[in-house]
C-alpha positions in Angstrom: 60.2 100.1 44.6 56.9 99.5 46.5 55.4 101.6 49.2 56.4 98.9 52.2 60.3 98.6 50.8 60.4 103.0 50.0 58.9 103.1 54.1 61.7 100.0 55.2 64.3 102.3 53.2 63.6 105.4 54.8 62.7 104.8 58.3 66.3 102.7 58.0 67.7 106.2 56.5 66.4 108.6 60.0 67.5 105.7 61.9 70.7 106.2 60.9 70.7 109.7 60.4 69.0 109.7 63.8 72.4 107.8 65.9 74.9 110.6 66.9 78.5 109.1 66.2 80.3 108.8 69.9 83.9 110.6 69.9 86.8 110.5 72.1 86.2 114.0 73.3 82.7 113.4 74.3 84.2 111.1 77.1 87.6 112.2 77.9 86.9 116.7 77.3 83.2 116.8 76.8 81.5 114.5 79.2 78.6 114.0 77.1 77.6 110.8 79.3 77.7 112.3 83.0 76.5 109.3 84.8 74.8 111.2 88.1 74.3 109.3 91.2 73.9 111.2 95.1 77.9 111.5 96.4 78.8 112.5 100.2 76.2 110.9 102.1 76.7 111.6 105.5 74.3 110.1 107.7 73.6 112.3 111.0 73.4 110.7 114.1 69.8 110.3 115.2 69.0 108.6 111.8 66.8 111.1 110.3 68.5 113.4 108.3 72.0 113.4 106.0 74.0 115.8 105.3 76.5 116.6 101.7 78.6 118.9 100.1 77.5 121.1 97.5 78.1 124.3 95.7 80.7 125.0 98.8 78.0 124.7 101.6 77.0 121.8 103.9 73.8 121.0 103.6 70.9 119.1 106.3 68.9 117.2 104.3 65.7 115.4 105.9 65.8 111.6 105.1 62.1 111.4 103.5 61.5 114.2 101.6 65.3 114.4 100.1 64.9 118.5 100.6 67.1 120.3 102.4 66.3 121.9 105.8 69.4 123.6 107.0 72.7 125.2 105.2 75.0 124.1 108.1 78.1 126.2 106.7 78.4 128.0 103.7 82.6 128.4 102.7 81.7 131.6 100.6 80.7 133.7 103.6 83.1 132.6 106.2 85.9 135.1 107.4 88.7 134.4 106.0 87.0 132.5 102.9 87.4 128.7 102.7 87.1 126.5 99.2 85.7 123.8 101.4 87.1 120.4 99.5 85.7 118.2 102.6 84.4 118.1 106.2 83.9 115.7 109.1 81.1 116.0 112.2 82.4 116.0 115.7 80.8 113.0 117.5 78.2 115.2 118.9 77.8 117.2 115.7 78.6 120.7 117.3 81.5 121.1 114.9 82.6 120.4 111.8 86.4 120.0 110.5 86.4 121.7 107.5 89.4 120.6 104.8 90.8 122.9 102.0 93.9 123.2 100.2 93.9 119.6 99.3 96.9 118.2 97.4 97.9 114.5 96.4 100.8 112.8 97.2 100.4 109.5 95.8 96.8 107.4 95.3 95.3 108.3 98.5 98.1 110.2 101.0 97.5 114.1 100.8 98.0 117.1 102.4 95.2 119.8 103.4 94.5 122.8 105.9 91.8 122.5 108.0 89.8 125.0 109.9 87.2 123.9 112.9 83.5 125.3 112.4 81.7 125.6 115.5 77.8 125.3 114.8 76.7 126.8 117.7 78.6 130.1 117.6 78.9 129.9 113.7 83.0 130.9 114.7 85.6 129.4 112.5 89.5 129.2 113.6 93.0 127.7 112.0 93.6 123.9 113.1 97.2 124.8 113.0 98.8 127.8 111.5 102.6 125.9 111.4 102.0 124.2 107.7 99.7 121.8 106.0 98.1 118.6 107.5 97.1 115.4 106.9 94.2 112.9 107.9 92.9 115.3 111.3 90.3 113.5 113.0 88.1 114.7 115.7 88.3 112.7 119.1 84.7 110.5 120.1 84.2 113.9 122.5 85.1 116.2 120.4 86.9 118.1 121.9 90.5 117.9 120.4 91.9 116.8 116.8 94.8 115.1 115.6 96.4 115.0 112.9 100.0 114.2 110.6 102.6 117.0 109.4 105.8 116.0 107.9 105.8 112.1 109.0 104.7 113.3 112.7 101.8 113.1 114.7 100.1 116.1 116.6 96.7 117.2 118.0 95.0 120.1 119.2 93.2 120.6 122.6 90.2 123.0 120.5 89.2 124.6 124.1 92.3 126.7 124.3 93.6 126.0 120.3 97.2 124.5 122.0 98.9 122.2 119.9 100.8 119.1 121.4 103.7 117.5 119.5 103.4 113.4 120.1 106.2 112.6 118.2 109.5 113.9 116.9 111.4 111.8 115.2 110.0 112.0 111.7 111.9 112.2 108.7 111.3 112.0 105.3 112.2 108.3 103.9 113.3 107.6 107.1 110.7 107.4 109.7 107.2 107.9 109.6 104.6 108.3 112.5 100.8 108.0 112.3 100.2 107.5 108.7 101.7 104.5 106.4 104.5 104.4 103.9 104.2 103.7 100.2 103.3 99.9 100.2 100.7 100.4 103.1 98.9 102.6 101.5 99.3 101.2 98.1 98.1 97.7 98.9 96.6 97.8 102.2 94.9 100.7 101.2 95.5 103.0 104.3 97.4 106.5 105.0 95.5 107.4 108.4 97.9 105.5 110.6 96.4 106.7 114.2 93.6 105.7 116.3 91.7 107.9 119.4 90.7 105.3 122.0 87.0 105.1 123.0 87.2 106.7 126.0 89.4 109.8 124.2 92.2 109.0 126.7 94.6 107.6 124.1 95.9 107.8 120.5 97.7 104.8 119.1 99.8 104.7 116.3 101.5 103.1 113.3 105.7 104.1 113.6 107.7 102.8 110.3 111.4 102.7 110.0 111.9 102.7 105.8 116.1 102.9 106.7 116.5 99.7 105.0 114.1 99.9 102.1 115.8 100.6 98.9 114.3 104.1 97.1 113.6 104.1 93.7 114.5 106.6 91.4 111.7 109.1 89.4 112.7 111.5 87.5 110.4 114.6 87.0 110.4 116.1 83.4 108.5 119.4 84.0 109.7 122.5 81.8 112.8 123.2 84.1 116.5 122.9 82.3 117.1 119.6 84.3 115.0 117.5 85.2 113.8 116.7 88.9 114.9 113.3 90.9 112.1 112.4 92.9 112.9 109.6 95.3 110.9 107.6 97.6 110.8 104.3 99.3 109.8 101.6 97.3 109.8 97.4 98.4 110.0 95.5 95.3 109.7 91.4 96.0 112.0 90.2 97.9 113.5 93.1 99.0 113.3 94.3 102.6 110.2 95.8 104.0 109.8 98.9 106.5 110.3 97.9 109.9 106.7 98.2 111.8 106.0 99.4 115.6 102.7 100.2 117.1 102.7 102.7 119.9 99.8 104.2 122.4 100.2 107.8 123.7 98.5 108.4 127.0 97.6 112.1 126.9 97.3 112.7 130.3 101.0 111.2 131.4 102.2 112.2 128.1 103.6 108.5 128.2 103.8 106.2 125.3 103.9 102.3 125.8 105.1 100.0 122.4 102.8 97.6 122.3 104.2 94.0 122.2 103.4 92.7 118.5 106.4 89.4 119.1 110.1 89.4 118.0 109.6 88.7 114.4 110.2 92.3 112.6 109.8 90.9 108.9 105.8 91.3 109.4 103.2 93.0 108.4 100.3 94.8 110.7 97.6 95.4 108.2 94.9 96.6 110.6 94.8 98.5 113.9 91.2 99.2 115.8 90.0 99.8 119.2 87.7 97.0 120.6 84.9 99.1 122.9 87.2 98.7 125.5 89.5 101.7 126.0 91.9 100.2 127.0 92.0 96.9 124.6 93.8 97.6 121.0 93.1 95.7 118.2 95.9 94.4 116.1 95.8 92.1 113.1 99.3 90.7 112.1 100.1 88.9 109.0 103.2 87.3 108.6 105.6 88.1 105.4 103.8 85.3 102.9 100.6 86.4 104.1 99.1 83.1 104.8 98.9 83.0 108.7 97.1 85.9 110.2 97.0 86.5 114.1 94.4 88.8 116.1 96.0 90.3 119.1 95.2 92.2 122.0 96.8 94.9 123.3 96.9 96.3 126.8 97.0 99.5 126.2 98.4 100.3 129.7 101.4 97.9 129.3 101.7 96.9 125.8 101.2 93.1 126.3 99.5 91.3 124.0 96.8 87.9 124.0 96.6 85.8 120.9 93.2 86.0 120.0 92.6 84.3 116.7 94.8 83.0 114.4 94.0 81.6 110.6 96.2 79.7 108.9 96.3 79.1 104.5 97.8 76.9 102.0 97.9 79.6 100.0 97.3 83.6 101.2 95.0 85.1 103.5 93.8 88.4 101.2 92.9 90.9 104.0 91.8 93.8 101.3 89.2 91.2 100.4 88.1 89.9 104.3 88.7 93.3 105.8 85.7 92.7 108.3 86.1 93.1 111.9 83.5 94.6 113.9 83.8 94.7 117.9 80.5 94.9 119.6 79.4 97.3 121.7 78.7 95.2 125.0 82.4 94.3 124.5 81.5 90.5 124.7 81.8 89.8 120.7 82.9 90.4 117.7 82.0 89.9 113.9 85.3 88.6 111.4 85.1 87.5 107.9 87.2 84.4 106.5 87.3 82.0 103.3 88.2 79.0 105.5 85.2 77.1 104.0 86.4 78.1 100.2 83.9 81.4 100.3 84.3 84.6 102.0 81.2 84.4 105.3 80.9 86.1 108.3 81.5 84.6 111.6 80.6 85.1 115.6 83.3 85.2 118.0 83.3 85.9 121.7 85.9 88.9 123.0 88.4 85.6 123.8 88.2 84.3 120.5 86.1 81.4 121.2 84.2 80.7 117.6 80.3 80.7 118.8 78.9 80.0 115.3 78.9 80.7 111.6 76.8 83.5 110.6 76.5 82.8 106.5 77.2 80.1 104.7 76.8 78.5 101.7 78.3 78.7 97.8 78.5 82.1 97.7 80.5 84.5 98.1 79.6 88.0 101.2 80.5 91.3 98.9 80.2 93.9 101.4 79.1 93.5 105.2 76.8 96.8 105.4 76.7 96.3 109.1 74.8 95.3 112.2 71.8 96.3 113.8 72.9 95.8 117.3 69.9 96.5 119.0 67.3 94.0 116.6 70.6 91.5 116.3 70.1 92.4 112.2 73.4 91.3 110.1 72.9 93.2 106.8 75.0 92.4 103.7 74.7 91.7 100.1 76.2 88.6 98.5 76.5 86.3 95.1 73.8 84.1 96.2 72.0 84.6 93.0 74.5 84.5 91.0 78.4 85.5 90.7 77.1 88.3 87.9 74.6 90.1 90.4 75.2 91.3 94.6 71.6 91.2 96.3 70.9 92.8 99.8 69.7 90.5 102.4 69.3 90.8 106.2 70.2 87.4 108.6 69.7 87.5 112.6 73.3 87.4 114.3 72.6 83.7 115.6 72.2 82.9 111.6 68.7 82.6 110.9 65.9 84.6 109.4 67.9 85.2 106.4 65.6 87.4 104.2 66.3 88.6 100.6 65.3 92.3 100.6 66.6 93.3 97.1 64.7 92.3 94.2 65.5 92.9 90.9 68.5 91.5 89.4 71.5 93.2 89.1 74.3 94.6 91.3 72.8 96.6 94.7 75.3 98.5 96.8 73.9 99.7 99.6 74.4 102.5 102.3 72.1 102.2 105.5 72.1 105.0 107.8 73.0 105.6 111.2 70.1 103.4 113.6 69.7 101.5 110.2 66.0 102.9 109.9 66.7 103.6 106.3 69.4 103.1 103.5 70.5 104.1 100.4 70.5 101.1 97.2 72.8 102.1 94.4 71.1 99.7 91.8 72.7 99.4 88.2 71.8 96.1 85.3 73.8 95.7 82.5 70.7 97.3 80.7 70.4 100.6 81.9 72.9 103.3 84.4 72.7 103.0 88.4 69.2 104.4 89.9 69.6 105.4 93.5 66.5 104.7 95.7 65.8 105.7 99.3 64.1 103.1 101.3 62.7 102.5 105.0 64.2 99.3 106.4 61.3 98.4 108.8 58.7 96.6 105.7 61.6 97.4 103.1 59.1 100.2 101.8 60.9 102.6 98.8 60.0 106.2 99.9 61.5 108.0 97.0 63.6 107.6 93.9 66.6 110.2 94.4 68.3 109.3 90.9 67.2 107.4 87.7 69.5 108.8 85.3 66.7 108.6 82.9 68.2 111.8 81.0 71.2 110.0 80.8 69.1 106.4 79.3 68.1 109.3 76.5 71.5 110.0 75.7 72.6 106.9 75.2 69.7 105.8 73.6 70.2 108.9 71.1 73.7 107.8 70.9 73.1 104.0 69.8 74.7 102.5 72.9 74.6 98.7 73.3 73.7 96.5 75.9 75.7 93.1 77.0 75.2 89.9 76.2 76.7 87.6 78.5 78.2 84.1 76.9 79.8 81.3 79.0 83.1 79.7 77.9 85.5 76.4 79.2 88.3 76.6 80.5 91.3 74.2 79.3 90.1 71.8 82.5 86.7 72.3 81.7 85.7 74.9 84.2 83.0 77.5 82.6 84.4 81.0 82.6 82.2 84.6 82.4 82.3 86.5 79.3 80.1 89.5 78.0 79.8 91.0 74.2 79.8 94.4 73.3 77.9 93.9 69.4 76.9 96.2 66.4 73.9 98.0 66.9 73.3 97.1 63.2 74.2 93.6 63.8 74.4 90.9 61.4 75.4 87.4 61.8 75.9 86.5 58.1 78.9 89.1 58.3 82.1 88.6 59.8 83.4 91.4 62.5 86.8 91.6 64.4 87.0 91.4 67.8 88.9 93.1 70.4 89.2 91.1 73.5 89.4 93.3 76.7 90.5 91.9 80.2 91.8 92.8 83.3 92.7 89.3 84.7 93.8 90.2 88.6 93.4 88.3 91.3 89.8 88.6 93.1 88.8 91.1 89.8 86.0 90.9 88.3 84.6 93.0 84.6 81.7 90.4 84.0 78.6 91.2 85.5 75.7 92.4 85.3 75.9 95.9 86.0 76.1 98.9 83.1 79.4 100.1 82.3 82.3 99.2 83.0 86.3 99.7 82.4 86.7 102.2 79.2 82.6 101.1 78.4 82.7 104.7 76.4 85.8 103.7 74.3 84.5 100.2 73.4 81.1 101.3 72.7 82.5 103.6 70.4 84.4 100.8 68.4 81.3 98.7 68.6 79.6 102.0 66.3 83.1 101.7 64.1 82.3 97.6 63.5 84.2 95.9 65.7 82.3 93.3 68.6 84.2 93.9 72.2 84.8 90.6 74.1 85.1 90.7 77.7 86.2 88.2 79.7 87.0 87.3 83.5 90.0 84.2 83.4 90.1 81.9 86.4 92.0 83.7 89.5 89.2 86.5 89.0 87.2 86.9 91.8 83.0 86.3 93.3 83.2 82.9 92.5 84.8 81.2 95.4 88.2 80.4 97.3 89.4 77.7 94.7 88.5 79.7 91.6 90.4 82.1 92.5 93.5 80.7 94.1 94.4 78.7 91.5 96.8 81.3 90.0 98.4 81.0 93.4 102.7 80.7 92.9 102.0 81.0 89.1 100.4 84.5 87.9 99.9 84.5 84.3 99.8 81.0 83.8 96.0 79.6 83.8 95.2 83.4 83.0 96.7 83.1 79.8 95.7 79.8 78.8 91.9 81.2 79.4 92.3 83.9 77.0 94.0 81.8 74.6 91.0 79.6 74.7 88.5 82.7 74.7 90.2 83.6 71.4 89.7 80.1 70.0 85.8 79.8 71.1 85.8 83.6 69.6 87.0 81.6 66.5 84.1 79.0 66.2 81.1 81.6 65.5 80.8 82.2 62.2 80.3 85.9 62.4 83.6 86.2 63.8 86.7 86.7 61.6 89.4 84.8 63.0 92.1 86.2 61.4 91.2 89.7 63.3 91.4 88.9 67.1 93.0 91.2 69.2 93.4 92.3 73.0 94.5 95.0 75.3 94.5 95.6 79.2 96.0 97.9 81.5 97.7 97.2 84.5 97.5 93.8 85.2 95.2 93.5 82.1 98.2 95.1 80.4 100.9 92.1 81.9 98.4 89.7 80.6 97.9 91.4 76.9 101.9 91.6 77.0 101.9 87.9 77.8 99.3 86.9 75.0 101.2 88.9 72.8 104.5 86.7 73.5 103.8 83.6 75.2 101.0 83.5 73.3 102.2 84.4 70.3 99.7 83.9 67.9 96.8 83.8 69.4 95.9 87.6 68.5 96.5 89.5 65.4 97.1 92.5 68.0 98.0 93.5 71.6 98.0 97.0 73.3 99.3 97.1 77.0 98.7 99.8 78.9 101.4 100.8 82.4 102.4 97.0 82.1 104.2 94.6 84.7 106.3 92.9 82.4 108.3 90.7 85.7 106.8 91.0 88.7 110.4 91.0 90.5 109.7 95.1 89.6 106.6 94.7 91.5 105.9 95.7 94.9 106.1 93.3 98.1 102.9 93.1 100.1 100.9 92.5 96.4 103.4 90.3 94.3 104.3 88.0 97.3 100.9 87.5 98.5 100.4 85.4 95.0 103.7 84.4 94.5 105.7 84.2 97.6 109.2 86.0 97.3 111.2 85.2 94.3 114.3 83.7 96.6 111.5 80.9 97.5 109.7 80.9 93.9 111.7 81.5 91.2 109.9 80.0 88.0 107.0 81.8 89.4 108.1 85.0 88.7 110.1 84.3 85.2 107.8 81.6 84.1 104.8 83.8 82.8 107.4 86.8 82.4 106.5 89.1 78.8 110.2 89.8 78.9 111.0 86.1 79.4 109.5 85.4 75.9 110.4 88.6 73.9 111.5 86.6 71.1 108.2 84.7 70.3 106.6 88.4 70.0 104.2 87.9 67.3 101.6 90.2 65.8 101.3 94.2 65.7 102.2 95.3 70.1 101.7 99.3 71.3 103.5 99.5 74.3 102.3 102.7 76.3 103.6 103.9 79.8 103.6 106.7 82.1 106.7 108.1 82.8 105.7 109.3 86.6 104.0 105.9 87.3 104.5 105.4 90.5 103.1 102.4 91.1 103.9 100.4 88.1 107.4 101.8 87.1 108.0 102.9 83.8 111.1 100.8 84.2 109.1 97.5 83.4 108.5 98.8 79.8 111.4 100.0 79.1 112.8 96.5 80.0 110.4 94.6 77.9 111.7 97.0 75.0 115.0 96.2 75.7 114.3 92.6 75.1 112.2 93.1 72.1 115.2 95.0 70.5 117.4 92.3 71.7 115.1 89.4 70.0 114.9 91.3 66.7 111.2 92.3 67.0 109.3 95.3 65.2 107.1 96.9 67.6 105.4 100.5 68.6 105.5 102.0 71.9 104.4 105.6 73.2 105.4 107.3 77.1 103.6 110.3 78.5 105.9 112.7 80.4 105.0 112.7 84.2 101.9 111.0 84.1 101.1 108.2 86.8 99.6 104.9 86.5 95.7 106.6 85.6 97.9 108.6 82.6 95.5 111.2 84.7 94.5 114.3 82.8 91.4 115.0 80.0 94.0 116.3 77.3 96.3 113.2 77.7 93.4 111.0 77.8 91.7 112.1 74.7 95.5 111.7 73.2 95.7 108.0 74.4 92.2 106.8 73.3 92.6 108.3 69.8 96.0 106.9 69.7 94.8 103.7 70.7 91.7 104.2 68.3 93.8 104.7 65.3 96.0 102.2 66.0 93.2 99.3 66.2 92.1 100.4 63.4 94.8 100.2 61.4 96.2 97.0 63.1 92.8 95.1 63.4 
């Protein structure tokens, strides 16, 4: 062997030798990957400093030097001791509202106790010694907080510590007050369900009546003889919704007025504000198909209400994605995002709801409206202009000029602008490297430091062998080009043939394809990529950052042009040569699991393999507010529901399938699995299927995790 080849031959060797092997402890027990970023920015009010939680203290930070200059509170030292778990300024940041105790409920509903920290006699006292509470919030003034216990609302006048009972009437499964009930805060993605008015006079509120929504049954394994029913309220399509009221509370009569939201009760109210009037509620209300959304205003003296805007759709208005409404403070305007020119823009309206002008526009789509700079009439927001892969950060003046592009490097920028809008915070990630958080100054766009570059991190993964994306484009059935990204071999060869596993999640207004690092389980697929297998990812049409029509067209018909995209992702995974066609597989959870179910049966064929993870397998299971918003109710839409059912086509099952669920799920029910393995055992087909006791729809906990990776690990490799 010569000197070159015996050099080639070794330095291959240390390479090798060199790559640590990735395991499923190091990202389920281990967290050998800790992806670091800067968490619990809270910008203080005169725009110069921030303020976070750490090691139990809260601590000042000064805006350009990133060092602290002030432990504001430190839990440890406090009489009686507090674990603080979160905390909240007053509006003139002489207190803080200090949370401990915290417990779940479901995804974002909890329970706490608070205690109120005054800063300027460093005193601490008990918001309310009569059992835990939920969601307190300080009034603009400061001086009183209210909060939720057991479905009712309260607050506390902190001069003399007096608590004041606003409602009485709430009762488990029954009636709530001031916070939402399961499908709220599951799909509108709310539980704080009360409002203080401007002028601190007031405190409206969300009252539900669940009498005539049907509970579902969980049962609660544990380690007791018999096991636990848990029940709760649960809509599933078609089924009948809470009934909704909106209420204000004058504190100083102690009277409450209903405010007048019209005589249809099969409705939704989705969003409550107060406009800078204190006396002028904000409501939005959406009716039952979600595609005709009204803006009212509500005296909050009387209760009556003025149509301010209404929007109307062919298909659904999706509120969670054009959540934007923001009421000026000269009371005259107000911003509002819409699709209604097939991409989601932000608009000028006056207070009456007389459209002024368009703010944005173009072929893009607005990802997040960071805010406006009232006093410079600055719009700042980031957007797909560049591309549907990347979010840049541009300002616009409010009358829609002067747009300038103040991001510059490609990738995804989120960004967090502080109070003033003097500086913000970019959270910058590519699909090369991990997110790098950078502070700038707004005025010239200067950077002034670089807080985190996860450059330790870069090492590791380096050390590790991760690899990066490469990004392929793909037609649809109808020709339209859909997004995909490969996970490849660091040793890659193309005169070999790999298998693939095809990962997707397939919801509507999703997206997995861009260019940012990481991704959904991005440390279980790299560590197949080091076992030999290429990971496919790939966004279907219905996904989102690509426009109104791209992503309604699943609209009435889930599943449907979803599945024929995948099918035809397998078949273009089929024409490169380094591919092995007779090894395709794919997985998903959630919705990615419904769609890996559905390629598994409908699609029989078209992969070797499917795992589903806390599957829909109908969506007549599924909950109201999402599964009607895409499908309409299954009285009006049948075929839309059984059509691109899993269960509907047990019997064309083909190909090794792991079913896995959660037992506790209580979003997804476990009952959808066990259906769809009913009706595999009905059509005669062989197929695997695992259930963790208890566990939600996350299958939450670093044990279980590492249990259901390697499960899922052994069973790809044996199956694909």
């Amino acid at each position: 062997m010569n000197k070159l080849l015996i050099a080639v031959f070794f330095a291959t060797s240390i390479a090798a030798f060199a790559q640590k092997q990735i395991t499923v402890e190091d990202f389920t027990t281990k967290n050998t990957f800790p992806q670091k970023t800067v968490r619990g920015i809270n910008w203080m009010k005169d725009g110069k400093f921030y303020s976070t939680l750490e090691n139990n203290k809260v601590v000042k930070y000064d805006i350009t030097t990133s060092k602290p200059v002030e432990i504001l509170v430190d839990g440890s030292t406090l009489s009686p001791q507090i674990d603080i778990q979160g905390y909240m300024f007053s509006g003139d940041e002489k207190k803080l509202l200090l949370q401990t105790s915290f417990e779940n409920i479901y995804r974002r509903s909890f329970t706490a106790n608070y205690f109120v920290y005054d800063l300027t006699t460093k005193t601490v006292r008990q918001l309310s010694a009569h059992g835990k509470q939920s969601y307190a919030a300080f009034s603009p003034d400061g001086s009183k907080v209210a909060f939720v216990r057991e479905n009712n609302l309260y607050y506390v006048t902190l001069s003399d510590m007096q608590e004041v009972q606003v409602t009485t009437d709430g009762k488990f499964n029954h009636i709530i007050n001031g916070t939402t009930d399961w499908v709220y805060e599951e799909e509108f993605s709310f539980v704080d369900g009360f409002y203080w008015s401007p002028d601190n006079k007031k405190l409206a509120y969300y009252r539900f009546d669940e009498s005539a929504v049907r509970e579902y049954n969980l049962q609660r394994w544990g380690k007791t003889l018999y096991p636990a029913d848990y029940r709760f309220k649960y809509p599933k399509a078609g089924e009948a919704n809470s009934t909704i009221e909106i209420w204000i509370y004058d504190l100083a009569s102690q009277q409450k007025v209903k405010a007048d939201i019209g005589t249809e009760k099969d409705i939704y109210i989705p969003r409550v504000k107060w406009t800078a009037n204190g006396n002028t509620l904000s409501v939005r209300r959406l009716n039952r198909l979600q595609n005709n959304l009204d803006i009212l205003h509500i005296n909050a003296s009387t209760g009556a209400a003025t149509l301010v805007l209404n929007e109307k759709s062919n298909t659904y208005i999706d509120l969670e994605f054009t959540d934007d409404l923001l009421y000026l403070a000269d009371g005259k305007q107000f911003i509002y995002t819409s699709e209604r020119d097939g991409f989601k823009h932000l608009y000028l309206y006056s207070i009456e709801g007389t459209l002024l002008h368009q703010i944005t526009s173009g072929s893009f789509e607005v990802a997040q409206f960071v805010g406006l700079d009232e006093k410079n009439k600055t719009v700042y927001y980031t957007s797909t202009e560049v591309s549907p892969l990347e979010k840049q950060f541009y300002s616009i003046s409010l009358d829609g000029k002067k747009k300038v592009k103040l991001s510059q490097a490609a990738g995804v920028h989120n960004i967090n602008m502080s109070t003033g809008f003097q500086f913000y915070i970019d959270y910058y990630t590519t699909a090369t490297r991990p997110t790098a958080v950078s502070l700038y100054k707004t005025k010239d766009n200067a950077l002034l430091k670089v807080l985190e570059s996860n450059d330790e991190l870069a090492r590791i993964l380096d050390d590790y062998g991760f690899v990066a994306k490469e990004f392929f484009s793909l037609k649809a059935a109808d020709g339209t080009p859909l997004d995909g990204y490969m996970l490849k071999p660091k040793n890659f060869d193309a005169g070999k043939q790999y298998p693939v596993l095809v990962y997707q999640y397939s919801g509507p207004g999703s997206q997995n394809v861009n260019n940012t690092w990481g991704g959904g389980h991005f440390f279980f697929h790299q560590m197949l990529v080091q076992k030999g297998y290429i990971v496919a990812v790939i966004d279907s049409r219905g996904t989102g950052a690509r426009g109104e029509k791209f992503k309604k067209v699943t609209y009435k018909q889930l599943g449907k042009y979803e599945l024929e995209d995948l099918i035809a992702g397998a078949k273009f995974l089929t024409t490169l040569e380094y591919v092995d066609d007779s090894r395709i597989g794919i997985w998903g959870w959630s919705y990615g699991g419904y769609m890996s179910s559905l390629a598994m049966t409908k699609g029989g064929g078209a992969f070797k393999m499917g795992i589903a993870v806390a599957p829909v397998t109908n969506w007549r299971f599924y909950d109201t507010i999402y599964t009607e918003r895409y499908l309409q109710t299954p009285q009006l839409n049948a075929g839309g529901y059984d059509d691109n059912s899993p269960t509907t086509y047990a019997d064309k099952l083909q190909g090794n399938f792991l079913l896995i669920h959660g037992t506790g799920d209580d979003n997804v029910h476990f009952q959808n699995s066990v259906v769809l393995q009913d009706a595999l055992i009905n059509a005669g087909k062989q197929f695997e299927s695992f259930y963790y006791p208890d566990k939600h729809h996350s299958i939450q906990g670093a044990k279980t995790k590492c249990h259901l990776y390697t499960m899922m690990l052994n069973y790809i490799q044996e199956n694909l």
